[in-house]
ChimeraX commands (.cxc) that place a marker at each C-alpha (Angstrom):
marker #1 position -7.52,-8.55,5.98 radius 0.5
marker #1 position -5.10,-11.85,5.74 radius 0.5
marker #1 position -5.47,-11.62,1.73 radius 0.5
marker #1 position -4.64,-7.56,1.25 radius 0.5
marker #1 position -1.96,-8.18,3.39 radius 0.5
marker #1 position -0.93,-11.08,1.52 radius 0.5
marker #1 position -2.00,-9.22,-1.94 radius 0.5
marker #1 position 0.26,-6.49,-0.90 radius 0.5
marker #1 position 3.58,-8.29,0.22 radius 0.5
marker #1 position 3.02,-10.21,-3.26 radius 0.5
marker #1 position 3.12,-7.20,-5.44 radius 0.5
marker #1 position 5.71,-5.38,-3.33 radius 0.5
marker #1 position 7.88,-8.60,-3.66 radius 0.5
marker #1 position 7.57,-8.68,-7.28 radius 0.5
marker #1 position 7.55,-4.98,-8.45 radius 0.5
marker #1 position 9.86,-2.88,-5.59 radius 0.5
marker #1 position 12.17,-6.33,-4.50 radius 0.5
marker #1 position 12.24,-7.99,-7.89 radius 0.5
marker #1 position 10.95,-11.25,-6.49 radius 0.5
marker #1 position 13.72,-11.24,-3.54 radius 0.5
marker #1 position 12.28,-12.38,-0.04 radius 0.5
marker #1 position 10.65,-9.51,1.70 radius 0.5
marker #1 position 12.42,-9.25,5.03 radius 0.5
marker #1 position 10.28,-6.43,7.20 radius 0.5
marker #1 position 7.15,-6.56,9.17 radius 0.5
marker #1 position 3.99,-5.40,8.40 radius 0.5
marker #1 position 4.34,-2.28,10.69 radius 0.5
marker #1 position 8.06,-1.37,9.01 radius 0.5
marker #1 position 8.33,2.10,7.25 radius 0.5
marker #1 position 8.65,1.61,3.26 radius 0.5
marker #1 position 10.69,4.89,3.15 radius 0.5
marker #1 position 12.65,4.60,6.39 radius 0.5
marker #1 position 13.77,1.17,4.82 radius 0.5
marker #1 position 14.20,2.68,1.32 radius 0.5
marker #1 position 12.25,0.13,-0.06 radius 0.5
marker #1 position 9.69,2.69,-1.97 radius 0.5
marker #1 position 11.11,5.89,-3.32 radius 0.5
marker #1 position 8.58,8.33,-4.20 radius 0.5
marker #1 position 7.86,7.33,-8.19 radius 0.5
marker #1 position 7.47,3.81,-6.63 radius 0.5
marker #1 position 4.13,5.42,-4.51 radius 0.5
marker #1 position 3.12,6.25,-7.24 radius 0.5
marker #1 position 3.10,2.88,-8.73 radius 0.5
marker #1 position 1.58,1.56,-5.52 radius 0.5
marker #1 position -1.36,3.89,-6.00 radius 0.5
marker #1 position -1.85,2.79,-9.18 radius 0.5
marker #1 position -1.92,-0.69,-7.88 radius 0.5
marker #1 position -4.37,0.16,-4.78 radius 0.5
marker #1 position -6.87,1.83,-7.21 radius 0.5
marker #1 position -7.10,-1.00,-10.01 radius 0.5
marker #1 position -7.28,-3.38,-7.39 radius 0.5
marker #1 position -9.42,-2.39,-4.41 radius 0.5
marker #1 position -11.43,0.16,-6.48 radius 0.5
marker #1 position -10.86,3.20,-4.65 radius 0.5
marker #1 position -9.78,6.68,-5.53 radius 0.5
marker #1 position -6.45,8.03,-3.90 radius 0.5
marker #1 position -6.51,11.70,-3.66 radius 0.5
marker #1 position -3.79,13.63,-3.90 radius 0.5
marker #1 position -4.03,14.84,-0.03 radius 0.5
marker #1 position -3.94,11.04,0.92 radius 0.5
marker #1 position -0.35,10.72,-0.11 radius 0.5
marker #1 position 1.18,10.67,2.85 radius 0.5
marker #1 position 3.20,8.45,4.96 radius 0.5
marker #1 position -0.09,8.07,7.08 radius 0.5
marker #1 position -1.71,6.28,4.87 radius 0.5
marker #1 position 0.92,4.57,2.52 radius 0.5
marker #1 position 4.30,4.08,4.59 radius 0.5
marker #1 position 3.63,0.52,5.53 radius 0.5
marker #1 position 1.76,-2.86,5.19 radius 0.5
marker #1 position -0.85,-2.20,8.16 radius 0.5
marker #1 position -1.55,1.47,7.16 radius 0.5
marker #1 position -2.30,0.77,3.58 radius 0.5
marker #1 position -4.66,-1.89,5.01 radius 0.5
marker #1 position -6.53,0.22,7.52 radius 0.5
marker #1 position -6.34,3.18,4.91 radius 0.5
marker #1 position -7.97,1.02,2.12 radius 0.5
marker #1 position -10.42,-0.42,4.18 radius 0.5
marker #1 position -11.69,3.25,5.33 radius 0.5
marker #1 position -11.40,4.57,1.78 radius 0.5
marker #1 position -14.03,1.63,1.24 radius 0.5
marker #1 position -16.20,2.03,3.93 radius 0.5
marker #1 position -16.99,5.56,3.12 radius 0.5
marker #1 position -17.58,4.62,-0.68 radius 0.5
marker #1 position -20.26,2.15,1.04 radius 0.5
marker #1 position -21.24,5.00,3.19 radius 0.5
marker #1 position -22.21,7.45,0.52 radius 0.5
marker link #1:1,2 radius 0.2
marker link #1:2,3 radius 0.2
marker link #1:3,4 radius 0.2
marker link #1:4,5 radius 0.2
marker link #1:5,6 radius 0.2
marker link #1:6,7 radius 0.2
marker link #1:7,8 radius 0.2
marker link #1:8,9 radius 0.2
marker link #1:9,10 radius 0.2
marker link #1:10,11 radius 0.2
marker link #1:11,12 radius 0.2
marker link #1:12,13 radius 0.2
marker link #1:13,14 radius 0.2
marker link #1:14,15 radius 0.2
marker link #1:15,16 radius 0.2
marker link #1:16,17 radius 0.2
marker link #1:17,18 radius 0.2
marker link #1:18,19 radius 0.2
marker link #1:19,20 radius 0.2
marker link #1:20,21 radius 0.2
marker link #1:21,22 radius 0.2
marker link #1:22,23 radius 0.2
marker link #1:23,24 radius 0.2
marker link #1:24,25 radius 0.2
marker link #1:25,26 radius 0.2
marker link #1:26,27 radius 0.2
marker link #1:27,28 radius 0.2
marker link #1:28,29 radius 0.2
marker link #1:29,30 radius 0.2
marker link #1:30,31 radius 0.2
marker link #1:31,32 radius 0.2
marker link #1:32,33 radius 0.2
marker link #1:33,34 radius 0.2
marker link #1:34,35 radius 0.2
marker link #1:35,36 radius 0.2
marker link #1:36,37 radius 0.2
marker link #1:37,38 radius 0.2
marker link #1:38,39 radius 0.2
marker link #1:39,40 radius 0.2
marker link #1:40,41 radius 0.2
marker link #1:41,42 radius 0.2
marker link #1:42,43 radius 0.2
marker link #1:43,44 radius 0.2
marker link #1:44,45 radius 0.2
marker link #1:45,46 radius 0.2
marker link #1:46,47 radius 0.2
marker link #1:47,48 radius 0.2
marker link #1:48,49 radius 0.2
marker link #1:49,50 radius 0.2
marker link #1:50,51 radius 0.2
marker link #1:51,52 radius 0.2
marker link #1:52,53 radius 0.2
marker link #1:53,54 radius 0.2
marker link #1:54,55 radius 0.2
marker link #1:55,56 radius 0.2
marker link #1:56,57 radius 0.2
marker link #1:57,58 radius 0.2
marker link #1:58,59 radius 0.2
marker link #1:59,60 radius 0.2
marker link #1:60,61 radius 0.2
marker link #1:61,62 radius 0.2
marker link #1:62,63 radius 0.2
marker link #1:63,64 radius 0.2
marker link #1:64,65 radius 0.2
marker link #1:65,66 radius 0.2
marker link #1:66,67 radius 0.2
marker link #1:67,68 radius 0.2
marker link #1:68,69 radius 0.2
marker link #1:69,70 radius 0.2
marker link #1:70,71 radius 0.2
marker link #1:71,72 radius 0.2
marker link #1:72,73 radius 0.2
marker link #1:73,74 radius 0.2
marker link #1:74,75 radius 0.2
marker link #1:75,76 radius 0.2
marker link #1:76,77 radius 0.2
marker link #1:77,78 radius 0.2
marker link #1:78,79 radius 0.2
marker link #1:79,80 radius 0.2
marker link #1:80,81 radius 0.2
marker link #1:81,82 radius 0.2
marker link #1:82,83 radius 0.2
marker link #1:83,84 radius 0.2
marker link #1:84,85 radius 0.2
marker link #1:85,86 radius 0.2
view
């Protein structure tokens, strides 16, 4: 889990705070802090599919699953295990 979350901060750092320090924690809202607008989940979808080879469905875009390091994690992770599952 250490290296998504790591991955993650990394490509938030250079694609939504232009290589700036990020300054929240892992549990911090992306829209409450305005850090991710909504063309910028998009872009982070993009990301979590190439990446982690999973398929985001449009029902999955919610603030659930995507509004913060540790739910992305845990999201991605579950989006796995059922592709192992089936």
């Amino acid at each position: 889990m250490s290296n998504t979350v790591d991955a993650l901060r990394a490509f938030i750092q250079e694609n939504f705070l232009f290589g700036r320090e990020p300054d929240f924690s892992d549990d911090d809202s992306f829209l409450e802090m305005g850090l991710i607008d909504s063309t910028g989940v998009l872009e982070l979808v993009g990301h979590l599919e190439t990446t982690h080879g999973v398929t985001i469905e449009d029902d999955e875009l919610v603030p659930e699953n995507l509004d913060s390091i540790n739910r992305i994690v845990r999201f991605i992770e579950l989006k796995q295990q059922a592709a192992t599952s089936a």
